[in-house]
Short mmCIF file of the C-alpha atoms (twelve columns), coordinates in Angstrom:
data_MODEL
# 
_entry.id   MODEL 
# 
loop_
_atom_site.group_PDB 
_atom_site.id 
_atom_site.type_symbol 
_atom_site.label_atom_id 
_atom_site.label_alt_id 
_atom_site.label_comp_id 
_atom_site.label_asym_id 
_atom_site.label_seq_id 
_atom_site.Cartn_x 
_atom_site.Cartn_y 
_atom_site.Cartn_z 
_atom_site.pdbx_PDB_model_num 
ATOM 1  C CA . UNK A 1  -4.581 -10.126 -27.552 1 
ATOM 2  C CA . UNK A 2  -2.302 -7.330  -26.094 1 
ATOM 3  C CA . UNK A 3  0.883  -6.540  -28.338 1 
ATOM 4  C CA . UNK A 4  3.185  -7.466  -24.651 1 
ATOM 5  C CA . UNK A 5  0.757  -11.407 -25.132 1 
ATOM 6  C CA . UNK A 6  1.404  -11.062 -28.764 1 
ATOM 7  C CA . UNK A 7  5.357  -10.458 -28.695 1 
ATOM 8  C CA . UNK A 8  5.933  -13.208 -25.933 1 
ATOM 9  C CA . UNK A 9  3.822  -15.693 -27.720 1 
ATOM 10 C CA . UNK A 10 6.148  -15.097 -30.592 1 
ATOM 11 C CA . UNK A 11 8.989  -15.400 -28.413 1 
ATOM 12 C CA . UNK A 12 8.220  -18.610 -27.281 1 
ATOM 13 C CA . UNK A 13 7.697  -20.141 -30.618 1 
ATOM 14 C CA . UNK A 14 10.559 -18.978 -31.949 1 
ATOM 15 C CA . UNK A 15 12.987 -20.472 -29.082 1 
ATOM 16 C CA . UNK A 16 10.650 -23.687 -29.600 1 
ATOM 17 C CA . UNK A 17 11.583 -23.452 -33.129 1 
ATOM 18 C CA . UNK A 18 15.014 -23.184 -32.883 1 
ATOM 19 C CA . UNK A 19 15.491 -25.456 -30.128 1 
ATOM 20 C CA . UNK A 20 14.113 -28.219 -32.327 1 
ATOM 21 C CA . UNK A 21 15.568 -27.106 -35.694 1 
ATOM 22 C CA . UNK A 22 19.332 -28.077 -34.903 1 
ATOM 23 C CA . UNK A 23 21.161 -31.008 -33.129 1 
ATOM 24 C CA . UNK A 24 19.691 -30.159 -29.634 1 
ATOM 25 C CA . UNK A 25 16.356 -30.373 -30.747 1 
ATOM 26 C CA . UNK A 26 16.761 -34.199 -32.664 1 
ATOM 27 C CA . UNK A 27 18.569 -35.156 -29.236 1 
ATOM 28 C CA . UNK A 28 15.075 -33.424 -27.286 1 
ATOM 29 C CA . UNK A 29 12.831 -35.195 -29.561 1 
ATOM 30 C CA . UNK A 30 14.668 -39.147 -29.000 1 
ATOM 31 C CA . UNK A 31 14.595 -38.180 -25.091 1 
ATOM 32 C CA . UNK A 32 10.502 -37.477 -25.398 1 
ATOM 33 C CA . UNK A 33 10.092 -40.136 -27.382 1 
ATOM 34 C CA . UNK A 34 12.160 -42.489 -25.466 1 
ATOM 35 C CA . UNK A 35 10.148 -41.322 -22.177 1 
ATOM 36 C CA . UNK A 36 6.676  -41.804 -24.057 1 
ATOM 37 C CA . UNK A 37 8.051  -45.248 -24.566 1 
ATOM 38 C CA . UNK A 38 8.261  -45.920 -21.377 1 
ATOM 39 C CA . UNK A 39 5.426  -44.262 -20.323 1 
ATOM 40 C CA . UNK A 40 3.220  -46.704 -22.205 1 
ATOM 41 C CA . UNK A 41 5.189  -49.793 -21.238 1 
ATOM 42 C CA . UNK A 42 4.804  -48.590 -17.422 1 
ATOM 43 C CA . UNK A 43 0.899  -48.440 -18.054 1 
ATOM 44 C CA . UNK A 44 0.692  -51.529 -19.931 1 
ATOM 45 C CA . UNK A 45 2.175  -53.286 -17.338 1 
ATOM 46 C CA . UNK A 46 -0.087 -51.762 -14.707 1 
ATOM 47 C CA . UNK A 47 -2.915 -52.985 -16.942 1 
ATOM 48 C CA . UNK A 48 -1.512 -56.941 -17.229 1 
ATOM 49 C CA . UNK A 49 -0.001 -57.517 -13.716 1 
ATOM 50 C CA . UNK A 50 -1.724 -54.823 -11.344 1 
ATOM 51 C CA . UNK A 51 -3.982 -57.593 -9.863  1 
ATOM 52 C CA . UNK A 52 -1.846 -59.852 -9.716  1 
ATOM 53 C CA . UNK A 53 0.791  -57.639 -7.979  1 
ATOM 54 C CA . UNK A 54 -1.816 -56.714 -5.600  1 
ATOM 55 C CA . UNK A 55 -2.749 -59.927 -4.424  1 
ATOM 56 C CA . UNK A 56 1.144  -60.810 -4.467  1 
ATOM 57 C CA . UNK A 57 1.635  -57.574 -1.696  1 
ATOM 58 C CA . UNK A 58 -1.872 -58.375 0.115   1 
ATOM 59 C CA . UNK A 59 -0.395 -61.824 0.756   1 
ATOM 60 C CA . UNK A 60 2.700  -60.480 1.911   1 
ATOM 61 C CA . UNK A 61 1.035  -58.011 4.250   1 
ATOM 62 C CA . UNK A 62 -1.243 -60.698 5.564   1 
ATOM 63 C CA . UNK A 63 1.786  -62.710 6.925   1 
ATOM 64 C CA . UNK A 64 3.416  -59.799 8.337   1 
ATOM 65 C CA . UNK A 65 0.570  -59.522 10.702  1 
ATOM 66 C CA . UNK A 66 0.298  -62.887 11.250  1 
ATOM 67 C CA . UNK A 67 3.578  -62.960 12.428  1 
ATOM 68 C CA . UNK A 68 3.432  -59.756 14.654  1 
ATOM 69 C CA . UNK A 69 0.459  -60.974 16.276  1 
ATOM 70 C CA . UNK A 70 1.957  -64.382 17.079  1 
ATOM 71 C CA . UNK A 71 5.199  -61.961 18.425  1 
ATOM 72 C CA . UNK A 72 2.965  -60.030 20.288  1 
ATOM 73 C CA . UNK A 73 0.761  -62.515 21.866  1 
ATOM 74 C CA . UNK A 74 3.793  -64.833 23.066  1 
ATOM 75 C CA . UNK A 75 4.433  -64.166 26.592  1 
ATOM 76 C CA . UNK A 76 8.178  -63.565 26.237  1 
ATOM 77 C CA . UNK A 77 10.466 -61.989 28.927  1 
ATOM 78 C CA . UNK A 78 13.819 -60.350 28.363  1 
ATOM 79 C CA . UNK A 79 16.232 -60.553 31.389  1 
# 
């Protein structure tokens, strides 16, 4: 690794370091955590209702079309 590689590298850990060290870093860590939280409560919920809200915008969809079709076939005339 080239010293330039080698002193940035250093760099970076050390601004990692001291970002997490002091009260900035404990607020960081309760925001990452907070998003993993809801990260995995987003996918769970994917997991338990994504068929269900499938079928539930399928349906919806379905009438929509019904309904434009029954608007479009009507034979209705605007004066």
């Amino acid at each position: 690794m080239s010293r330039i590689k080698e002193f940035r590298n250093r760099k970076i850990w050390r601004k990692t370091a001291r970002a997490l060290a002091g009260e900035k870093g404990a607020t960081f860590i309760e925001y990452a955590m907070l998003a993993g939280l809801i990260a995995i409560v987003v996918a769970v919920a994917v997991a338990v209702f994504g068929g269900r809200l499938r079928n539930f915008f399928n349906d919806i969809g379905g009438k929509v079309e019904d309904a434009s079709g029954q608007v479009n076939s009507a034979d209705i005339t605007v004066p």
